[in-house]
N, C-alpha and C positions, 0 to 999 in steps of 0.2 A: 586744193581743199585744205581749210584751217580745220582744225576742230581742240576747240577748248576744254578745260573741264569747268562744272558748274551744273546749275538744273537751271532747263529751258522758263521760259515765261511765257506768254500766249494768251489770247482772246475768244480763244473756241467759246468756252464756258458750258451751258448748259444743253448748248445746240449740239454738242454730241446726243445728246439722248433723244432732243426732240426729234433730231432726221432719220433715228431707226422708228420712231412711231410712224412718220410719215411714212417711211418705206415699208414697215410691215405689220403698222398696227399694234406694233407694244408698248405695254403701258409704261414709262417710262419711268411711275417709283418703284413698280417692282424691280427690274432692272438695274435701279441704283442701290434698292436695298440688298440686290442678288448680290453684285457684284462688291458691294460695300461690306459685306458678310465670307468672303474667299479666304484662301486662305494667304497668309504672308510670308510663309514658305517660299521662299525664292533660291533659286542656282545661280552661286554668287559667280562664279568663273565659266571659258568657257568650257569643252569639253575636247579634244581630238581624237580620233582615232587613229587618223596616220601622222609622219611628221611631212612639214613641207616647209616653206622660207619661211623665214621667221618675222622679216619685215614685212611681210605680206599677211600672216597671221594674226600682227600686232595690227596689224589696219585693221582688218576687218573687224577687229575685238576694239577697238578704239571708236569705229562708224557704230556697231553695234550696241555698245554702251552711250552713243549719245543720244542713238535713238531710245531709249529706254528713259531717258534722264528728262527726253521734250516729251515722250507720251507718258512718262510718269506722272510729269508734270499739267499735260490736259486732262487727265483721268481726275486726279485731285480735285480742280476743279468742280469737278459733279460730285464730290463726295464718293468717287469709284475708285478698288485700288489695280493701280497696271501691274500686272502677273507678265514676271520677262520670261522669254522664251529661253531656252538653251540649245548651245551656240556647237552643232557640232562638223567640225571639217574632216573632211576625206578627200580622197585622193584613188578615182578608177571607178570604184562602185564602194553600196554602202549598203546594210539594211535596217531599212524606219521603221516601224506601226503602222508605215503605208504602205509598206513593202520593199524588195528587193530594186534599188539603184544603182544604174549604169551613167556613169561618167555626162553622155551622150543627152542625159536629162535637165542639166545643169544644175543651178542650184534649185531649192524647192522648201516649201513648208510643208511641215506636216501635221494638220489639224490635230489628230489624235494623240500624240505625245508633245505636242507644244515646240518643237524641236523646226530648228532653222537649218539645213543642211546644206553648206560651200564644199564644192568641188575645190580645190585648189587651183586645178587645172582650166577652169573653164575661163578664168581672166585670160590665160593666154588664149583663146579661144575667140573673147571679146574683143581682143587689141586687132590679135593678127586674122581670125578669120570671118571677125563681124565687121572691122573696121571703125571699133568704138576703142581707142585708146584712152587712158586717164584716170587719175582715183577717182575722180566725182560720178564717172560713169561706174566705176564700182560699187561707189557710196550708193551710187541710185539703185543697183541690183539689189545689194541688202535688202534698202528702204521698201523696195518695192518688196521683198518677200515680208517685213516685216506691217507691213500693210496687211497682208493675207493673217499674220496672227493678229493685228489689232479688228480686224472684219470675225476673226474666229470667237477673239475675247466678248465681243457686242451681237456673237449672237446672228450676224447675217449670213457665216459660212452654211451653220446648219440650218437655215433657212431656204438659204439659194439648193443647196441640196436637196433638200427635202421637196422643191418647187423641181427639179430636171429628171426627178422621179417619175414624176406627173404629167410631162410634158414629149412632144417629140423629141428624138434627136438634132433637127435645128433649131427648135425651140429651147433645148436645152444649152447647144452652144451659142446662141444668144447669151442665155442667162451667165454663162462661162464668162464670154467678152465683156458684160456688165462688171462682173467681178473684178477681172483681170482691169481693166481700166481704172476702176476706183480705186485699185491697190497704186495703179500709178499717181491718181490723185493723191491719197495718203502717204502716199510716198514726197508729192511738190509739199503739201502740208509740213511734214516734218524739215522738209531742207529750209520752208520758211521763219517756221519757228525756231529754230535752233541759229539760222543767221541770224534772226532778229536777237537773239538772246547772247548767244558766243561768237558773231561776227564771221562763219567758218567758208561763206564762199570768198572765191579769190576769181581774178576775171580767168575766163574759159570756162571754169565750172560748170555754169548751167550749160551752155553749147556742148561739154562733154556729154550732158545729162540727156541732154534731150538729142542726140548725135545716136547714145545706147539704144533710148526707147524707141526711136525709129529703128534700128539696124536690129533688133529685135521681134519689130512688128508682122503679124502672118505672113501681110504682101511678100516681105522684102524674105521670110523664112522659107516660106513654100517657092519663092521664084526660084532662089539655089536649091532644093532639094530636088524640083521634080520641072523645072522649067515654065511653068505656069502658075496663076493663083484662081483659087477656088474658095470665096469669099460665102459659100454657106457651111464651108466647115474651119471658116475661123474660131479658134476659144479663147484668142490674147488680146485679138485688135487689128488693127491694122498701124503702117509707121506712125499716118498721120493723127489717129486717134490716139496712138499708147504719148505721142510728143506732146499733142495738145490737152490730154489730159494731165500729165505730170505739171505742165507750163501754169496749168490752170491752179491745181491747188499752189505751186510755188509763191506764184502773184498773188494769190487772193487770202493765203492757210485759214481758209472756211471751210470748214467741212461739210455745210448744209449744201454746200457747192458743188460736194464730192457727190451727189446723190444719183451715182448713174444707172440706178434702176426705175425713175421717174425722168430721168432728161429726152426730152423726145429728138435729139442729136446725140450722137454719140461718135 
């Protein structure tokens, strides 16, 4: 994986706002006036709390900063400003606004304080006991958590939540997989726009990428933990959904594309 510096370029344009009214009925100038109105307070560095490799840290702070640079750059677009998350690594366990983490979790978002949280440890995890080697499979980890804060920013996190409320507990890990998928789409989204923009994949890349999202998926999670799969209490996907949905926004970086809470496949 290349990764330049520079700001992304892109085609999304307005169709971010229009695929949250389809998915949930909002009006799409309040929205932009909302978010157009935020504040521009940003955390310019990232944060650590433990130490760990250093070349390993500057990666992740190099993936993370280009992600912010292509969705700063969609956001603009609509006249919306991207609010970046802050970037914190640990090393065992941690504790978020969403509570007390264990190594075991891997990495995660945390809606309520904005905040990205990398295990250090979990890539080796990903090489040696997922069997996803490679930075691009790393890059895709990120991407993919920072999907969860672009879904946070527009408003569908605390929607989906407020909907698994209301609903059974298959019903509501349904709506989990919904989520977890389109974060994988948003995630093919930004590796698209940022190749198109700073040229950053290199050949094997996307086969790492999409190598992670499967060795990632319930099937392949629940088969090593407990020897079987129990596909109504999936919340992530399964391989061949988390693959082809990443696959999907990469080739297409449409996000009207991403709308996997109307796609009647998933």
């Amino acid at each position: 994986m290349r990764v330049w510096p520079g700001l992304a370029g892109g085609g999304l344009g307005a169709i971010v706002i229009i695929v949250l009214a389809l998915v949930f009925g909002v009006d799409p100038r309040l929205l932009i006036q909302g978010m157009g109105t935020q504040s521009n307070t940003q955390t310019p560095a990232p944060q650590s709390d433990q130490t760990g490799p250093d070349p390993m840290k500057e990666f992740i702070s190099v993936v993370l900063a280009d992600t912010e640079d292509t969705w700063g750059a969609l956001f603009q677009q609509v006249g919306a400003q991207y609010q970046e998350p802050t970037l914190v690594l640990f090393s065992g366990a941690v504790q978020s606004a969403c509570g007390f983490a264990q190594a075991a979790v891997g990495p995660f978002y945390c809606p309520t304080d904005r905040k990205l949280y990398i295990d250090l440890d979990f890539y080796g995890d990903l090489r040696e006991r997922f069997g996803a080697p490679g930075d691009f499979a790393q890059a895709y980890v990120i991407a993919h958590e920072i999907g969860h804060h672009v879904q946070n920013l527009l408003g569908i996190a605390d929607k989906v939540r407020g909907a698994q409320q209301r609903v059974s507990q298959p019903e509501g890990n349904e709506l989990s997989v919904r989520m977890e998928l389109q974060a994988d789409c948003l995630a093919g989204i930004w590796a698209h726009h940022a190749d198109r923009s700073r040229q950053i994949l290199e050949e094997g890349d996307v086969e790492e990428a999409l190598n992670a999202a499967s060795q990632i998926g319930d099937d392949r999670m629940q088969m090593r933990a407990q020897g079987y799969v129990s596909p109504d209490s999936f919340t992530h996907g399964s391989a061949e959904q988390r693959a082809r949905w990443f696959r999907h926004g990469l080739e297409t970086g449409d996000l009207e594309g991403c709308n996997t809470f109307q796609a009647a496949r998933l």
